[in-house]
N, C-alpha and C positions, 0 to 999 in steps of 0.2 A: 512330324512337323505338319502342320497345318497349310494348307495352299490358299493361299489370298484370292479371296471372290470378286472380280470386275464387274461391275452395276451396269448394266446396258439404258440408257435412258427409254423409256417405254415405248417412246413414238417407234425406235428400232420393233415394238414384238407386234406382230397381227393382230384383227379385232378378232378374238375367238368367239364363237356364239354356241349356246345349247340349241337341243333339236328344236324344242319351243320357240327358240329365238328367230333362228334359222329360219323356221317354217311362217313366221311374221312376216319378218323383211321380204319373203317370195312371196306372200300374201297365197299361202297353202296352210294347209291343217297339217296337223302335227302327223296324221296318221299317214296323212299322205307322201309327206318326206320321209318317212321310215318306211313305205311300201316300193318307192324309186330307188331309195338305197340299200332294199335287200334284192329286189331285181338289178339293182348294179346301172340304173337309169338318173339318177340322183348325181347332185354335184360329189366334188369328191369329200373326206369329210377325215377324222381322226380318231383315233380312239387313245386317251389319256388315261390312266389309271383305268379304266375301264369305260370312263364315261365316251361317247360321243358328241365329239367335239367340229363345228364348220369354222373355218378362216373367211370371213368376210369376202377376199379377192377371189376365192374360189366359188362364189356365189356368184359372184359378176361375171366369170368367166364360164360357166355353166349357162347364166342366162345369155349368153351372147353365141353359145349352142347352140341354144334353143330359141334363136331370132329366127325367121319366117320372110317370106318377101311375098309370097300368095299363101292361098289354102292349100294349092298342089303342089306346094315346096314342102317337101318330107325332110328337107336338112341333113345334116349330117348326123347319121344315125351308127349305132353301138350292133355288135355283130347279134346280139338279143332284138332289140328292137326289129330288125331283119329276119331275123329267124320266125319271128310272129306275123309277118308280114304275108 
């Protein structure tokens, strides 16, 4: 027997974005958000089928990591970032 599919109206799913896309909206190079997310510096991100996938809201909450209040505000850093330190 077949199970009946519920349709979620879209505004319910996330904006997903490719790395290309991703790497727009931060106004970085593509190469560059793929160098942060295999150091584990990069926003968080997905893997669907294989591809590499960003949710929008995780973008925003990555840049709001990486706010600043001087040059000598090092922020809230990941135990890598420390370790290079």
């Amino acid at each position: 027997m077949e199970q009946a599919r519920t349709s979620l109206p879209t505004e319910h799913f996330p904006t997903v974005l490719s790395t290309e896309q991703a790497a727009k909206r931060l106004s970085l190079s593509k190469k560059t958000l793929e160098k942060l997310r295999v150091v584990g510096n990069g926003p968080k991100f997905r893997k669907l089928a294989g591809a590499v996938r960003y949710v929008e809201s995780d973008l925003i909450n990555w840049l709001e990591v990486c706010s600043r209040t001087s040059t000598s505000d090092r922020g809230r850093q990941t135990k890598k970032a420390v370790a290079r330190v």
